[in-house]
MARZA-518556 format. One record per residue (C-alpha): x, y, z. Coordinates in Angstrom, 2 decimals, decimal comma. Each point is the difference from the previous one (the first is absolute). Layout:
<u: X v: Y w: Z>
...
This chain:
<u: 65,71 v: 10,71 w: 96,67>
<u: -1,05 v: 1,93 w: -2,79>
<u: 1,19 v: -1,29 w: -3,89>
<u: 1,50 v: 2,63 w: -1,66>
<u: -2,76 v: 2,68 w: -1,66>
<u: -0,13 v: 3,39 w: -1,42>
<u: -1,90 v: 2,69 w: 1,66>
<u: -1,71 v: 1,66 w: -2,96>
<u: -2,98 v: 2,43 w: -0,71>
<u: -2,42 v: 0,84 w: -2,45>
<u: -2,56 v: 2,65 w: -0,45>
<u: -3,85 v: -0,49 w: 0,55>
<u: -1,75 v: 1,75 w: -3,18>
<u: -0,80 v: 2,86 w: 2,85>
<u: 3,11 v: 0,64 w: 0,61>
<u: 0,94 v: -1,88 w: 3,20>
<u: 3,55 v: -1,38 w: 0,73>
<u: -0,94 v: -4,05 w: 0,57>
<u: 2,76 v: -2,80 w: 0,83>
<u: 0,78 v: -3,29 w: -0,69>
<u: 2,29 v: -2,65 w: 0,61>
<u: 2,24 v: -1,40 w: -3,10>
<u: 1,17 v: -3,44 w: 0,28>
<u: 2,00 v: -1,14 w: -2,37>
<u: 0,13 v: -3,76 w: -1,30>
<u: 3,07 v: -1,55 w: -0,28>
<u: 2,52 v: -0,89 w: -2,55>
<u: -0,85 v: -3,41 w: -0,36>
<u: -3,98 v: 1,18 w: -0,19>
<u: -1,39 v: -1,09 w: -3,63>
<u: -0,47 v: 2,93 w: -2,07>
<u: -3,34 v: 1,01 w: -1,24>
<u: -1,75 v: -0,68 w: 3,00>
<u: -2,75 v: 2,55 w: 1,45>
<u: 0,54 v: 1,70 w: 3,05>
<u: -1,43 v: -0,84 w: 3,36>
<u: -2,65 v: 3,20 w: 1,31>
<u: -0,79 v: -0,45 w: 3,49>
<u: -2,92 v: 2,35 w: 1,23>
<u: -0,52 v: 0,70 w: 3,48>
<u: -2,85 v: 0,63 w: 2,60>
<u: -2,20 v: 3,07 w: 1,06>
<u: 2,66 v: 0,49 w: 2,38>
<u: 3,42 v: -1,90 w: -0,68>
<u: 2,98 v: 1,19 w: -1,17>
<u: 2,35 v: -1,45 w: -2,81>
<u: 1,59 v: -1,82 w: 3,46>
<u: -2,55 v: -2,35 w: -0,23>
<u: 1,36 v: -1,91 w: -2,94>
<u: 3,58 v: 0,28 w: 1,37>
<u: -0,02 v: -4,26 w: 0,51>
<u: -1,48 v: -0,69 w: -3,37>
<u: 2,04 v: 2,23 w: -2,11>
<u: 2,80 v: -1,70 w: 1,85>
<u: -0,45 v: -3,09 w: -0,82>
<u: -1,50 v: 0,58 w: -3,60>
<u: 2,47 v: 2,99 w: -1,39>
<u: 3,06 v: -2,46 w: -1,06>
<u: -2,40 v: -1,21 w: -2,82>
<u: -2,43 v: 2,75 w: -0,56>
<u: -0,11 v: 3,48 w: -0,15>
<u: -2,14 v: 1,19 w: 3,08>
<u: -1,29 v: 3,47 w: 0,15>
<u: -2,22 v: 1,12 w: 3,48>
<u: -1,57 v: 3,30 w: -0,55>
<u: -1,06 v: 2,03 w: 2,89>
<u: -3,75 v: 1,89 w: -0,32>
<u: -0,05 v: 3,18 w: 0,17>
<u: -0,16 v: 1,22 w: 4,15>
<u: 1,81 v: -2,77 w: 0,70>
<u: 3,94 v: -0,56 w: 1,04>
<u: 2,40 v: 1,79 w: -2,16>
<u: -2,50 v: 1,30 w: -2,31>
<u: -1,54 v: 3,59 w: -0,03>
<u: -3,55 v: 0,30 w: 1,58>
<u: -3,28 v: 1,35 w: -2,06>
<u: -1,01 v: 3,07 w: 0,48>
<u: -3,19 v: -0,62 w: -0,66>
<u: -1,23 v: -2,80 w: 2,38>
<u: -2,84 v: -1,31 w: -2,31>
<u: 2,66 v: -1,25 w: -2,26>
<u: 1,20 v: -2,79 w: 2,32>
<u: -2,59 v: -2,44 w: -1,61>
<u: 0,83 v: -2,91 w: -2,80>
<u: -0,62 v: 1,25 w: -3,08>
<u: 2,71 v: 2,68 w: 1,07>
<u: 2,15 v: -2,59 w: 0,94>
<u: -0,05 v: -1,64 w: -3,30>
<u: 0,37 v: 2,92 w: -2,32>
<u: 3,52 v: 0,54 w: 2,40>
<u: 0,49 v: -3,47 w: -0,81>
<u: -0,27 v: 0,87 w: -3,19>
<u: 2,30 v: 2,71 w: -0,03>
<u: 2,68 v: -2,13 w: 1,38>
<u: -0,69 v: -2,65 w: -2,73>
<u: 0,91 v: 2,61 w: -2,76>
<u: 3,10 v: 1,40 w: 1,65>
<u: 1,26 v: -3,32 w: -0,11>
<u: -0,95 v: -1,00 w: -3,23>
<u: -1,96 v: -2,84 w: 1,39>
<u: -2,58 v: -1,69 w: -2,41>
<u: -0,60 v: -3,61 w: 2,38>
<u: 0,98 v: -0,63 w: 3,25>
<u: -1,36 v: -2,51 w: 3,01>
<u: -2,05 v: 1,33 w: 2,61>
<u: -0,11 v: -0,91 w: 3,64>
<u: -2,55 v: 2,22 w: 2,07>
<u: -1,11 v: -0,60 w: 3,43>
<u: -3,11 v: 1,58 w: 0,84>
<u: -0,25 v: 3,42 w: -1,72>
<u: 2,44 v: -1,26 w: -2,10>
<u: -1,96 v: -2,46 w: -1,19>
<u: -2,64 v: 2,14 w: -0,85>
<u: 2,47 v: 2,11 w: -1,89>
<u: 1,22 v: -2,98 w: -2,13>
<u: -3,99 v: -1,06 w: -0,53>
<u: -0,39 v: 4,16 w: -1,48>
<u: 3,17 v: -0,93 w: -2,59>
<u: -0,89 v: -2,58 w: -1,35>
<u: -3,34 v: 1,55 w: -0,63>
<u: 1,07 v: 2,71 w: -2,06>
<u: 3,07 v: -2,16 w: -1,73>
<u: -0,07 v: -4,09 w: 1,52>
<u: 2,99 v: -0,20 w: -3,01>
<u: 2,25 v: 1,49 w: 2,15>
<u: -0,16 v: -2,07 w: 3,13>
<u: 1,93 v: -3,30 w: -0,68>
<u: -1,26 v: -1,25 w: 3,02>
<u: -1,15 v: 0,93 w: 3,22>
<u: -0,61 v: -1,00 w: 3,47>
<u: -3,14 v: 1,56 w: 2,23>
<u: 0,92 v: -0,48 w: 3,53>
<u: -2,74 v: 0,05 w: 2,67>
<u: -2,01 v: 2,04 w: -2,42>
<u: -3,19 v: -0,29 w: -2,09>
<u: -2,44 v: 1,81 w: -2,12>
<u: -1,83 v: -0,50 w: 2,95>
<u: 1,20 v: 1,52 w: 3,09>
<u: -1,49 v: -1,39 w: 3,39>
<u: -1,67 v: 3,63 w: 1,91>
<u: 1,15 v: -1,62 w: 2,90>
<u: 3,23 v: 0,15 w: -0,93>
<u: -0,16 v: 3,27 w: -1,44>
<u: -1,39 v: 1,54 w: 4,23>
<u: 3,03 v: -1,52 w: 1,17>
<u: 1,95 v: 2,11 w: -2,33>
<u: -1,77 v: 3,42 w: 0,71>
<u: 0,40 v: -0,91 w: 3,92>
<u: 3,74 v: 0,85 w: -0,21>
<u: 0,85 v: 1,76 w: -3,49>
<u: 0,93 v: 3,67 w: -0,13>
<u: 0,12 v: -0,31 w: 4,40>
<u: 3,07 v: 1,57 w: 0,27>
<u: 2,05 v: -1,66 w: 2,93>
<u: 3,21 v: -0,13 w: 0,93>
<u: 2,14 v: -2,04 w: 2,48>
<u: 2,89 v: 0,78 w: 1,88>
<u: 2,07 v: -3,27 w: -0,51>
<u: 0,19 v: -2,56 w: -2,55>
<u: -1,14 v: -2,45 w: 2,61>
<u: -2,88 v: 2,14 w: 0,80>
<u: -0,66 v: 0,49 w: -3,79>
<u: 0,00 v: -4,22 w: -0,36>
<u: -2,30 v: -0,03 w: 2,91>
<u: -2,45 v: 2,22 w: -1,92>
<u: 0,04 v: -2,05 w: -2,89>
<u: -0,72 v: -3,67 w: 1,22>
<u: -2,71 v: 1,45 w: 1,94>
<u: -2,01 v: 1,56 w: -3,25>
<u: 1,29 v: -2,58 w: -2,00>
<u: 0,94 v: -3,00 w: 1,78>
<u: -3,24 v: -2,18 w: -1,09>
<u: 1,28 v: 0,41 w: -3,62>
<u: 3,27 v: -1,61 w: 1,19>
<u: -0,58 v: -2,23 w: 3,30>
<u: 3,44 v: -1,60 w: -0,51>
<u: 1,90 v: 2,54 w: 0,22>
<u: 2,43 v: 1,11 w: 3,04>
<u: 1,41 v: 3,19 w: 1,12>
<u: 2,96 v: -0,58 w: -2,90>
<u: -2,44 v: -0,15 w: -2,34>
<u: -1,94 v: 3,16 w: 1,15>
<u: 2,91 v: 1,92 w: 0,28>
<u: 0,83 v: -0,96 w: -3,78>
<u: -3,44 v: 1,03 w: -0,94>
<u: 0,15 v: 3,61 w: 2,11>
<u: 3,25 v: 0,52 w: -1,69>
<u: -1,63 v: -0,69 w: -3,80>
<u: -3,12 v: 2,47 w: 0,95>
<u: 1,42 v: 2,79 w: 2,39>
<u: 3,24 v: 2,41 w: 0,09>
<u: 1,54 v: 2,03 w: 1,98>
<u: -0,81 v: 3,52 w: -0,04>
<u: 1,38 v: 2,99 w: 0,34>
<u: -1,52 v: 0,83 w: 3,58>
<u: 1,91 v: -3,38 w: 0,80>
<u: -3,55 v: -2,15 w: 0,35>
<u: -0,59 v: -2,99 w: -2,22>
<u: -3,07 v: 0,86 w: -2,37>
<u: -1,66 v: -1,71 w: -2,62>
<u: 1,78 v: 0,32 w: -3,79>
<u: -3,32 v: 1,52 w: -1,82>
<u: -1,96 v: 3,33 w: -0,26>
<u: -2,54 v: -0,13 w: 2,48>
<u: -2,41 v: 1,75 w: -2,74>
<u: -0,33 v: -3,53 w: -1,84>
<u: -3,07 v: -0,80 w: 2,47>
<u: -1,79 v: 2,72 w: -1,76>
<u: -1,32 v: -1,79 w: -2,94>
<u: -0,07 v: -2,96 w: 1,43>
<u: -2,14 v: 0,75 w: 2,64>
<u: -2,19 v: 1,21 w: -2,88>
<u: 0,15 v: -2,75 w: -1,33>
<u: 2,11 v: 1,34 w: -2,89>
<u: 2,98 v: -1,11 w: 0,47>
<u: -1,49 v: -3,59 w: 0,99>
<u: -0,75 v: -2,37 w: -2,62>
<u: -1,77 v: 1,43 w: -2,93>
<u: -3,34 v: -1,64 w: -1,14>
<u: -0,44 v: -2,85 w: -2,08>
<u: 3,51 v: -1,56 w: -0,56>
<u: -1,50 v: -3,23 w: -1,45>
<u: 1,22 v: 0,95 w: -3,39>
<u: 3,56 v: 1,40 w: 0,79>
<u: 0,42 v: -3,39 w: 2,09>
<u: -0,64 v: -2,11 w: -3,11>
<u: 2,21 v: 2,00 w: -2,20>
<u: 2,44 v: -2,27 w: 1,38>
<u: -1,57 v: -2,97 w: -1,32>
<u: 2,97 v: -0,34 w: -2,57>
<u: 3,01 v: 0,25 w: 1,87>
<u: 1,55 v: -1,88 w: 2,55>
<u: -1,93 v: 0,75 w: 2,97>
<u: 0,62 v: -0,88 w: 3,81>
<u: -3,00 v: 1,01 w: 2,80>
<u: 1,60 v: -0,18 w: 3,56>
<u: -2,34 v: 0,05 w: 3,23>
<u: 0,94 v: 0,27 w: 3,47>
<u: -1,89 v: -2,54 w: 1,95>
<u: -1,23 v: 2,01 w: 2,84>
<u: 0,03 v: 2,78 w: -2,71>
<u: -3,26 v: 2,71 w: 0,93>
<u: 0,28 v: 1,76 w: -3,40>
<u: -0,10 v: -2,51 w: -3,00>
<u: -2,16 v: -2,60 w: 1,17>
<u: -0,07 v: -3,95 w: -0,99>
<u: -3,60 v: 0,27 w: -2,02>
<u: 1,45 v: 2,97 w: -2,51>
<u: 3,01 v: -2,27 w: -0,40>
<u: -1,68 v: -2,76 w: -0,93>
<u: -2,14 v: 2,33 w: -2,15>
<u: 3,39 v: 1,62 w: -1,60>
<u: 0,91 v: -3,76 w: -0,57>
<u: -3,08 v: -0,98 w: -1,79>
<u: 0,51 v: 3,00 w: -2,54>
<u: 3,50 v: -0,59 w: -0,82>
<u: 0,55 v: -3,66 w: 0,81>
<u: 3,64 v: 0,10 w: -1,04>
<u: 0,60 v: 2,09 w: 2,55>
<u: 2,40 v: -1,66 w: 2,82>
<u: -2,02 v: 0,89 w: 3,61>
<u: 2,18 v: -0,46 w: 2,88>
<u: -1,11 v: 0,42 w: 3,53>
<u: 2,76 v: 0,95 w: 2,60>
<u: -0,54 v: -1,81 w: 3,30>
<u: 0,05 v: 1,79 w: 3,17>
<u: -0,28 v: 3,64 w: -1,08>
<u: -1,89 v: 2,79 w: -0,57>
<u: -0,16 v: 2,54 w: -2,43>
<u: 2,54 v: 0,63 w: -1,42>
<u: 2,44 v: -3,17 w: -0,45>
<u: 3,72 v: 1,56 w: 0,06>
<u: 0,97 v: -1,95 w: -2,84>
<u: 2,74 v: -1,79 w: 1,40>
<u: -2,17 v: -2,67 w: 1,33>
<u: 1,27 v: -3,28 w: -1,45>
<u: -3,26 v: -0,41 w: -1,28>
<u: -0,01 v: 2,97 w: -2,17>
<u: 3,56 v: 0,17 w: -0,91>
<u: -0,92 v: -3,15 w: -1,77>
<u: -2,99 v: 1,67 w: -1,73>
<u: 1,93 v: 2,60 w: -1,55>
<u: 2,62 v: -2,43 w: -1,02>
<u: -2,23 v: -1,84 w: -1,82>
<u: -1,66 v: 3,12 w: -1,37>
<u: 3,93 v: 1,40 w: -1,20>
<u: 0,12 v: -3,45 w: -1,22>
<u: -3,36 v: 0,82 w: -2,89>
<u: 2,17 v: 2,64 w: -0,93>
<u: 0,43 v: 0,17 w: -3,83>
């Protein structure tokens, strides 16, 4: 079950209505510390971070904006704007409202390419940040996969069917998983809508760009990535992961050796984050916290 949160909303500088998730640290939470921003993927939902913020809002402010297009927050009208430099400058917007000058980042996937873009225009914001499944460089095999079912469109007439669905385009990513698990994960990425079929929480218009290429990764991220060098820095792989592969990790390791690289056993891209292996990550990431 959910931890309490605030459904709030802030305004993209074009004008669109964009939500986020407010949870609140605790009374017993020391003061001063930065919040916790957790950025999602191309085509997740704040509902992805539902089991982290639980378990991490008693001590820390957590904040889980959604991208424009997706869940509660207004789609683009212009399609060509679902890319990450977009992303950020919404990021950015947020960051303002809420008179935030430092905060941690988590981002899986696009997410991590969004927290790779801030810290290269300001790295003395981000206190700290984790890059989950993500790299500057971004395997093209990973990146077909992707385009093979972005922006399709389907719909399901059950949540069992929806589940279904799911472990079959996804189920090498998570091999461990059983119909519980799938069900879970249909109910984080779909809703129910209004025609009464289950369909998938995102504008299907996000494909776009990215099957342009411009709302993939954009070129050269070698120096973003090691704007990080001087924070507190976690790299997370899936094992069987097709999008961040083991050489650029052990390349991303090599240019900021401080950096703590864990691989996930037995899953794909992207690790949910409440692996044991990776809640211990960002514990001891939380943990370099100053």
């Amino acid at each position: 079950m959910d931890s309490a949160f605030d459904d709030r909303f802030w305004q993209s500088p074009d004008g669109l209505s964009l939500h986020f998730r407010d949870y609140p640290a605790g009374e017993s939470a020391p003061s001063g510390r930065p919040p916790v921003m957790c950025l999602h993927g191309l085509t997740r939902n704040a509902r992805d971070f539902a089991h982290l913020a639980d378990r991490l809002s008693g001590e820390w402010r957590v904040i889980v904006p959604e991208m424009r297009g997706r869940g509660e927050s207004e789609y683009a009208k212009d399609s060509m704007t679902y890319n990450p430099l977009t992303y950020v400058a919404d990021v950015e917007a947020l960051l303002a409202q809420e008179g935030i000058d430092r905060f941690v980042a988590i981002g899986t996937s696009l997410g991590g390419l969004m927290t790779m873009l801030l810290a290269a225009k300001d790295p003395t914001r981000i206190a700290g940040a984790l890059l989950n499944d993500i790299g500057p460089v971004v395997n093209p095999d990973g990146i077909d996969r992707i385009r093979e079912y972005v922006g399709q469109g389907r719909s399901y007439p059950s949540w069992m069917h929806a589940a279904r669905a799911m472990q079959e385009m996804h189920g090498g990513a998570h091999p461990g998983y059983g119909i519980e698990d799938w069900l879970e994960m249909a109910k984080r990425c779909l809703v129910l809508q209004q025609n009464g079929r289950i369909g998938y929480d995102y504008d299907m218009n996000i494909a776009e760009p990215f099957q342009q290429d411009e709302g993939a990764a954009p070129p050269d991220l070698w120096p973003a990535f090691e704007a990080l060098a001087n924070v507190p820095l976690t790299l997370l792989r899936g094992e069987l992961s097709d999008l961040l592969t083991a050489e650029t990790l052990a390349e991303m390791q090599r240019r900021i050796p401080a950096a703590d690289a864990v691989t996930v056993p037995g899953v794909g891209h992207a690790p949910m984050l409440d692996e044991p292996e990776a809640g211990a990550a960002i514990d001891r990431l939380l943990a370099r916290i100053a």
